[in-house]
PAZAPA-4460 file (N, C-alpha, C; in steps of 0.05 Angstrom, whole numbers, plus 32768, in hexadecimal, padded with zeros to 4 digits):
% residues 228
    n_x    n_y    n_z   ca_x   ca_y   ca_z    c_x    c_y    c_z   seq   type   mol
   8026   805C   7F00   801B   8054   7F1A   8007   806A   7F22     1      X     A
   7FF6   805D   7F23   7FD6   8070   7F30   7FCC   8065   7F42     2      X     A
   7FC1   8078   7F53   7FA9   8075   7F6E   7FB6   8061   7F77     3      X     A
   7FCA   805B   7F87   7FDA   804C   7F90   7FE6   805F   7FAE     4      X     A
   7FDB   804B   7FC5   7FE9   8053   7FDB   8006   8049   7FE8     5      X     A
   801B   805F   7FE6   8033   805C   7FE7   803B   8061   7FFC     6      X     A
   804E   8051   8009   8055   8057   8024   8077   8055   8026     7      X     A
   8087   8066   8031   809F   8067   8037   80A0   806D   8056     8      X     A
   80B6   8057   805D   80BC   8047   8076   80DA   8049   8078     9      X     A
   80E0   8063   8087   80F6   806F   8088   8104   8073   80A7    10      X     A
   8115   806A   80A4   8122   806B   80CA   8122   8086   80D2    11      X     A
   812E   8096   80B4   8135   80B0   80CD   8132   80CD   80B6    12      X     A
   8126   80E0   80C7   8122   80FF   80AF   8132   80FA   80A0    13      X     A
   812C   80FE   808C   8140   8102   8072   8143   80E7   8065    14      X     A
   8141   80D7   806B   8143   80BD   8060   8135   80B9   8046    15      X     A
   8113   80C4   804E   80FA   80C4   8042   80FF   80D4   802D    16      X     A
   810E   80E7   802A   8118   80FB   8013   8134   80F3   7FFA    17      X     A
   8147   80EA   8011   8164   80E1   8006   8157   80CF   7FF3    18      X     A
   814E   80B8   7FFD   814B   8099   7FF2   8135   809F   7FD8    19      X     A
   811B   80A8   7FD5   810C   80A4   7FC3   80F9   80CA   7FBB    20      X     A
   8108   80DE   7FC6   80F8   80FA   7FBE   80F1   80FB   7FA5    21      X     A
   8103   80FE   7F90   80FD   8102   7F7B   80E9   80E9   7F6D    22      X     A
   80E9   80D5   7F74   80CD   80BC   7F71   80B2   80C8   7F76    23      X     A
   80BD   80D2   7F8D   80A2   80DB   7F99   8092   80EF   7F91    24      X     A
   80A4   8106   7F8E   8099   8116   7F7E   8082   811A   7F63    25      X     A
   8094   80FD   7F5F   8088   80F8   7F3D   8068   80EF   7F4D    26      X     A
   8070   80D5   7F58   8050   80BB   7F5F   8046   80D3   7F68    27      X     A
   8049   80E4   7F7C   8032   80F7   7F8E   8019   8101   7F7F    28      X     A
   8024   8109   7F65   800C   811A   7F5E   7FF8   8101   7F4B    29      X     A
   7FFA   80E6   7F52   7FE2   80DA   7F45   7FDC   80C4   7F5C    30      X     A
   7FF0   80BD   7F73   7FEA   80B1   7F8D   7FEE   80BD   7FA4    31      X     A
   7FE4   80AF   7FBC   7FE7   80B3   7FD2   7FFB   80A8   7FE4    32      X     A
   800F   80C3   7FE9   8024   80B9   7FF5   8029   80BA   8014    33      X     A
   8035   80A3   801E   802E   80A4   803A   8052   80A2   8043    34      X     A
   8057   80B8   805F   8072   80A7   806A   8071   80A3   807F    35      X     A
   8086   808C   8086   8086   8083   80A6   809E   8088   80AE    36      X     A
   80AA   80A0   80BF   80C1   809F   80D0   80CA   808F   80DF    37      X     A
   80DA   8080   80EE   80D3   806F   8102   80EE   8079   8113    38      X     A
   80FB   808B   810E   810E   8091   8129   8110   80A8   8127    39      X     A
   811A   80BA   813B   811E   80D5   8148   8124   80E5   8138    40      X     A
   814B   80D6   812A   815B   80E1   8118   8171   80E9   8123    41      X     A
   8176   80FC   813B   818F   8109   8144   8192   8104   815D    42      X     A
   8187   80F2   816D   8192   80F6   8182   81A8   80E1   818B    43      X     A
   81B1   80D5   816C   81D2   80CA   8172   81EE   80DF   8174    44      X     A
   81DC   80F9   816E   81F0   8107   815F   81F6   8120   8164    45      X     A
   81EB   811E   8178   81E8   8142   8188   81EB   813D   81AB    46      X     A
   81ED   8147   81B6   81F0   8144   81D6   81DD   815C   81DF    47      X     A
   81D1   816C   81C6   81B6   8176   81D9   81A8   816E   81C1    48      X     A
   8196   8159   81D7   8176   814A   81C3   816C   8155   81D2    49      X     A
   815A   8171   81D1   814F   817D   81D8   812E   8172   81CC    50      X     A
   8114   817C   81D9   8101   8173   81C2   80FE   818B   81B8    51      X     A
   8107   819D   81BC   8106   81BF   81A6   811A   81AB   8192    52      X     A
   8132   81A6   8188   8139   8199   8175   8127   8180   8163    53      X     A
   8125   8174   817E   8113   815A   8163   80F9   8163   8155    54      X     A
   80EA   8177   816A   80DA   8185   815D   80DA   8190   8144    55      X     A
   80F2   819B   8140   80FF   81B0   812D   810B   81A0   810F    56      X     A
   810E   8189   8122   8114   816E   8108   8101   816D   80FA    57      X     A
   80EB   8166   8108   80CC   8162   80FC   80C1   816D   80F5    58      X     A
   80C5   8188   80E9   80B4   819D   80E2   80C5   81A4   80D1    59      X     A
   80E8   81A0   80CC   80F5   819F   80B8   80E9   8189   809F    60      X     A
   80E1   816D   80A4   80DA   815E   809E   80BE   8159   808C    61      X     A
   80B0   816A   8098   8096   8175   8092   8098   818C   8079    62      X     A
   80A9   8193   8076   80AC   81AE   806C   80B6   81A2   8056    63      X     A
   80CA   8191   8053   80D2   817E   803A   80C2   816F   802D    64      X     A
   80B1   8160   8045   80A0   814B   8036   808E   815A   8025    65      X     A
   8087   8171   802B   806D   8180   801E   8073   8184   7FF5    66      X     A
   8095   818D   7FFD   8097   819C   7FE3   8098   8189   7FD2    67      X     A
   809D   8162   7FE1   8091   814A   7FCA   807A   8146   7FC4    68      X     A
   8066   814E   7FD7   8049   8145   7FD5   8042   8137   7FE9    69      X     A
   8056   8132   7FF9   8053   811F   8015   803C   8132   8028    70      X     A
   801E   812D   802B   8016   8133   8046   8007   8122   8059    71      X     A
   8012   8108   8058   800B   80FB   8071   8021   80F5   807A    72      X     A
   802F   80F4   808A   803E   80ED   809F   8048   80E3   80B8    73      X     A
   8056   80D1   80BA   804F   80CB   80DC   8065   80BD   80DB    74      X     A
   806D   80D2   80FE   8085   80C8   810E   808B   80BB   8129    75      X     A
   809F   80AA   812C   809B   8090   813E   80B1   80A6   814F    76      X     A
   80C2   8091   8161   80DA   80A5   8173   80E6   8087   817F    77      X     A
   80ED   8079   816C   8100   8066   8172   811E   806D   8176    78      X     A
   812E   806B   8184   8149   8077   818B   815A   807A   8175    79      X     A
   8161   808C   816C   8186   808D   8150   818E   8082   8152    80      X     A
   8192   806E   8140   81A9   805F   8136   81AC   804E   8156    81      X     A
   8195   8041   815C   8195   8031   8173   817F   801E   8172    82      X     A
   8171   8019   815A   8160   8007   814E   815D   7FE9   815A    83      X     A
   8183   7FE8   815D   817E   7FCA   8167   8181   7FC9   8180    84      X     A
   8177   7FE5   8193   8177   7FDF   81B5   815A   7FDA   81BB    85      X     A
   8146   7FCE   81A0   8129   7FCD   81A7   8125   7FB3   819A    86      X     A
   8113   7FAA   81AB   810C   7F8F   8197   80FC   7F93   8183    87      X     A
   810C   7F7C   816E   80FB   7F84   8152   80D7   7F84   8156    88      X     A
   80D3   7F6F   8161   80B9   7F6F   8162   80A5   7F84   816A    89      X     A
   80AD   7F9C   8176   80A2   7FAE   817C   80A5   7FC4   8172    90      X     A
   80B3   7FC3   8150   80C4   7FD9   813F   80AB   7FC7   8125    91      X     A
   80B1   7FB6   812E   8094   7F9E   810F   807B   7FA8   8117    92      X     A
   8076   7FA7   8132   804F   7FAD   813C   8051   7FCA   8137    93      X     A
   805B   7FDB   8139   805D   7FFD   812C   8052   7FFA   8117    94      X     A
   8065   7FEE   80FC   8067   7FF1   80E0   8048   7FE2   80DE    95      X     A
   8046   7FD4   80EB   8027   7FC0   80E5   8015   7FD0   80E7    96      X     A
   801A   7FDE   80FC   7FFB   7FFA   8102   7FFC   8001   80EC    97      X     A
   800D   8013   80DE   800D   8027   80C9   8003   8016   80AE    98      X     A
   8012   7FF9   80A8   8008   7FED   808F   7FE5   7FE5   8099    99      X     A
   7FDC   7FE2   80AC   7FC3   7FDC   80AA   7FBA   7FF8   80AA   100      X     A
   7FC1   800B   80AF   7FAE   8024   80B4   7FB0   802F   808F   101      X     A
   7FCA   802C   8087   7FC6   803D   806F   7FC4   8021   804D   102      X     A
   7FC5   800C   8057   7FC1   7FF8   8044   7FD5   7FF9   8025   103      X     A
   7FEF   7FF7   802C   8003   8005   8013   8001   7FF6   7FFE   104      X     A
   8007   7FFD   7FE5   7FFF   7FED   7FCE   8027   7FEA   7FC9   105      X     A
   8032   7FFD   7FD3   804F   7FFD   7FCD   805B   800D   7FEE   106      X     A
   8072   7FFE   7FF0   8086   8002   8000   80A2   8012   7FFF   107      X     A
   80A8   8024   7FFD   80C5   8029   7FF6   80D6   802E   8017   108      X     A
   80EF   8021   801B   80F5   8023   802E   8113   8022   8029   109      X     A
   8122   8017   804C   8141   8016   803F   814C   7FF5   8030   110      X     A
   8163   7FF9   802D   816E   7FE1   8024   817D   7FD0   803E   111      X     A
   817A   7FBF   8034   817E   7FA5   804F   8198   7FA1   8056   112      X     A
   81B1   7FA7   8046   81CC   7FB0   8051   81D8   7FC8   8052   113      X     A
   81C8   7FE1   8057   81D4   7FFD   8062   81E5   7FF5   807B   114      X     A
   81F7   800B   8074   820A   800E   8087   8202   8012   80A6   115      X     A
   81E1   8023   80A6   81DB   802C   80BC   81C9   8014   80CA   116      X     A
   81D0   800F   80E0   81BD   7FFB   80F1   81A4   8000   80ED   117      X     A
   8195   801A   80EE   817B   8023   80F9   8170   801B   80DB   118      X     A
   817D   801E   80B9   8171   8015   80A5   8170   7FFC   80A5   119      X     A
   8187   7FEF   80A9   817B   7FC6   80A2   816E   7FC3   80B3   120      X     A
   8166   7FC7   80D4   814F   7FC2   80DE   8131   7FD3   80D4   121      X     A
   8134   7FE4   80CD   811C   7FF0   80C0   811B   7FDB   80A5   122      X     A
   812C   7FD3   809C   8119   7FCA   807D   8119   7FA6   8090   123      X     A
   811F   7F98   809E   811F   7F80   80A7   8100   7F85   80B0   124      X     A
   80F9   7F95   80CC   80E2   7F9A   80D1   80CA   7FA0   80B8   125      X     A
   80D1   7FB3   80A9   80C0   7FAF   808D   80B8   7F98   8088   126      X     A
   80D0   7F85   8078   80C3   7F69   8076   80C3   7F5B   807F   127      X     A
   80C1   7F54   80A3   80B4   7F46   80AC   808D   7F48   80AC   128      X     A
   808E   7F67   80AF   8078   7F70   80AD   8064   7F69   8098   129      X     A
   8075   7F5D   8082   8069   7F57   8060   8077   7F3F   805D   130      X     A
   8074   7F2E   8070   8079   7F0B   806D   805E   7F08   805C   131      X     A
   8069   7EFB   8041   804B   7EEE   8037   803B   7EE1   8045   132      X     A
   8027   7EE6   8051   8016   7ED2   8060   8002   7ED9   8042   133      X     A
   7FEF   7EC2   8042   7FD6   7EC5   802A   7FCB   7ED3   802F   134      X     A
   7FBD   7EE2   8044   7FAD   7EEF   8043   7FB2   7F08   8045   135      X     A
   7FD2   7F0F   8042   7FE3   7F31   8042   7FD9   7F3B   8026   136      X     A
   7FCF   7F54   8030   7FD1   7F5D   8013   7FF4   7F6E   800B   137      X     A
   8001   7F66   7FF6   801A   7F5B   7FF3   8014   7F7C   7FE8   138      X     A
   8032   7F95   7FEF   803E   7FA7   7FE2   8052   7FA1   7FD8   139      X     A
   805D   7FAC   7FBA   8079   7FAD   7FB6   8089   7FB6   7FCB   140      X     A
   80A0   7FAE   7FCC   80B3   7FBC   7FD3   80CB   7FBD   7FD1   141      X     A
   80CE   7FDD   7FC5   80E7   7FE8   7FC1   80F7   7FEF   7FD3   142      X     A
   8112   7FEA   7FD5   812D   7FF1   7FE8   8139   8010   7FD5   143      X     A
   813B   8024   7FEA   814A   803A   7FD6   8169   8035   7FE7   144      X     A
   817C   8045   7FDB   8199   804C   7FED   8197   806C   7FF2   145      X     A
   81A3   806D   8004   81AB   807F   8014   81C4   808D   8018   146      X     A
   81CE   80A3   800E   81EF   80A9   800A   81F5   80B1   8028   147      X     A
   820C   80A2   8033   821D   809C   804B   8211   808A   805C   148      X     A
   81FF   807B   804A   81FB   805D   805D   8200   8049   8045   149      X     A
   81F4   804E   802F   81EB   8033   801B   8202   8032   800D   150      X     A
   820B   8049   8007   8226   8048   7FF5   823C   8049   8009   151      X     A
   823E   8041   8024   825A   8046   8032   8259   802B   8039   152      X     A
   824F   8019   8032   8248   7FF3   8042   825F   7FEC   802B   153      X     A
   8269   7FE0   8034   8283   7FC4   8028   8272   7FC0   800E   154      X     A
   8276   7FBF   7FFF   8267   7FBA   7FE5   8276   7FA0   7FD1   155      X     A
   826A   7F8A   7FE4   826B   7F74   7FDD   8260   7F5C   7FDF   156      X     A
   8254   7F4B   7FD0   8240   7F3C   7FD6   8220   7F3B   7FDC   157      X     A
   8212   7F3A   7FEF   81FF   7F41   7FF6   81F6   7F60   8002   158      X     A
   820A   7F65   800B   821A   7F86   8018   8210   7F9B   7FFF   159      X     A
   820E   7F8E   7FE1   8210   7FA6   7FD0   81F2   7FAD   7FC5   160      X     A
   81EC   7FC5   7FC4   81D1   7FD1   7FBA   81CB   7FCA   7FA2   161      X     A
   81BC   7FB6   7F97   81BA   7FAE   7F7F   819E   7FBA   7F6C   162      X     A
   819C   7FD1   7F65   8188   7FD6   7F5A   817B   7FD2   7F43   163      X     A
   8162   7FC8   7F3C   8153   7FC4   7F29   8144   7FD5   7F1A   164      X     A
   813B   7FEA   7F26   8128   7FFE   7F1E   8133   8015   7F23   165      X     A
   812F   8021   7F04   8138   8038   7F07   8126   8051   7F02   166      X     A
   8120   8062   7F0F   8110   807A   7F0D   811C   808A   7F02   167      X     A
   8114   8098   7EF5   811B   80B3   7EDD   8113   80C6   7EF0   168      X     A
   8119   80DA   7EFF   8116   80F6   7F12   8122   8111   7EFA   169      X     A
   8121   8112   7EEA   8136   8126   7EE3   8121   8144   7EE1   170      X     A
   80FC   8141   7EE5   80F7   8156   7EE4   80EF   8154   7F05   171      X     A
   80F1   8143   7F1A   80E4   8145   7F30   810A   8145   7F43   172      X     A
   8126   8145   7F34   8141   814D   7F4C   813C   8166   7F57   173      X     A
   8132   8181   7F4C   8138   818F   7F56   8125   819B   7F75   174      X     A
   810B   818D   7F6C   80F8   818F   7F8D   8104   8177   7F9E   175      X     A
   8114   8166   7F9A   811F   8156   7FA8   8135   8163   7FB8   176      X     A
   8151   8171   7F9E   8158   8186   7FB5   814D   8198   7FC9   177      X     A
   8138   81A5   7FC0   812E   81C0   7FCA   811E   81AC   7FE1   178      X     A
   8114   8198   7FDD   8109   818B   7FFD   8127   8183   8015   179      X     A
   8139   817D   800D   8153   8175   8015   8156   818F   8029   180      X     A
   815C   81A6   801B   8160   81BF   8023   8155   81C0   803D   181      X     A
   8140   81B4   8045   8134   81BC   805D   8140   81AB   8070   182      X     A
   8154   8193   8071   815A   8183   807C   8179   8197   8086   183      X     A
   8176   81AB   808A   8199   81B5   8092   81A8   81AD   80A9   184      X     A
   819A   819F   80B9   81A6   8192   80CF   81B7   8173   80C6   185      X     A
   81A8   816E   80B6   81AC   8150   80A5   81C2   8151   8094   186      X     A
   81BD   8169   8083   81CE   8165   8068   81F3   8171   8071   187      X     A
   8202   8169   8055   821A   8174   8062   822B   8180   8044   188      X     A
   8242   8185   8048   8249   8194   8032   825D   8182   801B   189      X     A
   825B   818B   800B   826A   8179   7FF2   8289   8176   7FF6   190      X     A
   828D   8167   7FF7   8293   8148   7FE8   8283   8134   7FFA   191      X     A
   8274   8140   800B   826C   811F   801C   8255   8121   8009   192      X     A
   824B   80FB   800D   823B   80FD   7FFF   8220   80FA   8001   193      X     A
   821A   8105   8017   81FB   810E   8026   8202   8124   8023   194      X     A
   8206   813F   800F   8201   8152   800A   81F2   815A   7FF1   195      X     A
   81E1   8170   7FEC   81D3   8177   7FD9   81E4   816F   7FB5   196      X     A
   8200   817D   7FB4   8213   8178   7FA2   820F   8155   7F9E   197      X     A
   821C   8143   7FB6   821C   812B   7FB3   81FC   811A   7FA9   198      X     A
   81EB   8123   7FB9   81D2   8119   7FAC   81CE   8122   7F89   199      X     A
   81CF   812D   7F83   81CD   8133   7F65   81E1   8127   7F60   200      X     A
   81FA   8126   7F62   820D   8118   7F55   8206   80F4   7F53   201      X     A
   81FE   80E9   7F69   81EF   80CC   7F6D   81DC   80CA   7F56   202      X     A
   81C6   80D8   7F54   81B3   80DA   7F40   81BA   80DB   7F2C   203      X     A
   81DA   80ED   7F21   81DE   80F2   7F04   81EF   80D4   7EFA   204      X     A
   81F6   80D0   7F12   8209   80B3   7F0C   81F6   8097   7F01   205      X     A
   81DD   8095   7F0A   81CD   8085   7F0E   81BE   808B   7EF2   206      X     A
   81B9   8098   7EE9   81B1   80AD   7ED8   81C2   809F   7EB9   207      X     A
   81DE   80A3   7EC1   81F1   80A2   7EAA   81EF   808B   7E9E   208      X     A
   81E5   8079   7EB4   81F1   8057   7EAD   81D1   8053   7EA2   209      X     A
   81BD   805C   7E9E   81A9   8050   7E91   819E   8069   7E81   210      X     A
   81AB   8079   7E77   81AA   808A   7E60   8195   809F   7E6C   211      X     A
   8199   80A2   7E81   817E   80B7   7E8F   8191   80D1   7E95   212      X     A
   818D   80EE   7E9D   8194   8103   7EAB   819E   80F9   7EC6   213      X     A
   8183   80F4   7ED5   8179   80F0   7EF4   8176   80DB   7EF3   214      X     A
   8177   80C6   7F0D   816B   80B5   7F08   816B   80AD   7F28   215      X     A
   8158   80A3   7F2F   8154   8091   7F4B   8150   807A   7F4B   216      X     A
   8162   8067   7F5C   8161   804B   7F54   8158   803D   7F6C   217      X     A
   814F   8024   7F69   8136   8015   7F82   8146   7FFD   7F7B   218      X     A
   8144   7FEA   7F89   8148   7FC7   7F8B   812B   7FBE   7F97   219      X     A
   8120   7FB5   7F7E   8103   7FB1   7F82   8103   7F8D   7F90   220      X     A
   80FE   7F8D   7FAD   8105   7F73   7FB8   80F1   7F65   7FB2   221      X     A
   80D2   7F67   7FB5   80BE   7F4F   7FB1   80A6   7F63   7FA5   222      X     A
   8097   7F57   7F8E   8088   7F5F   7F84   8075   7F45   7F7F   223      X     A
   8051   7F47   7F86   8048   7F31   7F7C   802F   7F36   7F75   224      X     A
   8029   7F34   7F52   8018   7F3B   7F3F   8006   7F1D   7F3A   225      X     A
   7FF2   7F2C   7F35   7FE3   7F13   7F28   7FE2   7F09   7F12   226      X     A
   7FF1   7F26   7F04   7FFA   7F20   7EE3   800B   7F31   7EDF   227      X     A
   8019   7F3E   7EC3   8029   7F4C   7EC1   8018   7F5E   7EA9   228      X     A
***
């Protein structure tokens, strides 16, 4: 994949890293990678949401995205894990600004049954935003998971992360950690599995089952070629 503008459409810091870093890493140095924040991040989770903290989020965030190659960025301040106290339609005209302003050839975002509210409305809003109309110009789009949302959902039925595509990361895991690192408010310690330990362990698992080291895996939802 070349000269291809990529866009990740992520609810919350760290998302943009967890779900697709080591991808990114790789695409950055022959495309243009773009992300879209679209919520705060902590202020479900703290009782001082200071803006010296969210600030401090965002400049954590910044500091990660860089060591992928990420330097465009842009962040929204939709409420934590309170996605659905807004109407969708005004979480869709956001994501619309950004797809007309940066014109994505690919999408990577969340999967449509995470555990966390703020992800299935982030990837719902996605594709409403990318309803085939004819005259859309149509991005792929990939669903990544997320460890303590994607892997903690009932895993059954439509509930389960079904991935198709698998990315090989095994020379781009370790700037994936080392971007993680900057998320210390976010991350947590091993055995959970939003920790640095657990993320590599996810990758080596994913890794195992298709004869790779590393591996990052996508559920590639709609793709539409004129040929193959």
């Amino acid at each position: 994949m070349k000269n291809k503008n990529i866009l990740i459409i992520a609810a919350h810091p760290d998302d943009e890293i967890l779900g697709c870093g080591g991808t990114i890493a790789k695409l950055a140095k022959n495309n243009n990678i773009y992300a879209l924040i679209l919520g705060e991040g902590i202020t479900s989770r703290s009782s001082d949401n200071s803006e010296e903290k969210l600030k401090k989020l965002k400049e954590d965030a910044k500091k990660a995205q860089k060591i992928l190659g990420i330097e465009n960025s842009y962040f929204e301040r939709f409420p934590d894990n309170s996605f659905d106290s807004i109407p969708l339609l005004k979480i869709v005209k956001k994501i619309e600004e950004y797809l007309n302003k940066i014109n994505p050839d690919v999408i990577f975002t969340h999967h449509h049954s995470d555990l966390n509210i703020d992800h299935r409305i982030t990837f719902q809003a996605v594709f409403t935003c990318c309803r085939p109309q004819p005259s859309f110009h149509h991005p792929d789009i990939y669903c990544f998971e997320i460890p303590s949302s994607t892997d903690w959902q009932i895993l059954t039925g439509e509930a389960m992360f079904k991935p198709n595509i698998f990315i090989d990361i095994s020379e781009t895991i370790d700037q994936k950690l080392k971007a993680l690192e900057n998320y210390k408010s976010e991350m947590r310690d091993y055995p959970h599995t939003r920790s640095l330990k657990g993320v590599k362990i996810m990758a080596q698992n994913w890794g195992r089952k298709v004869g790779k080291n590393f591996i990052e895996a996508f559920e590639l939802v709609r793709s539409v070629k004129d040929n193959l």
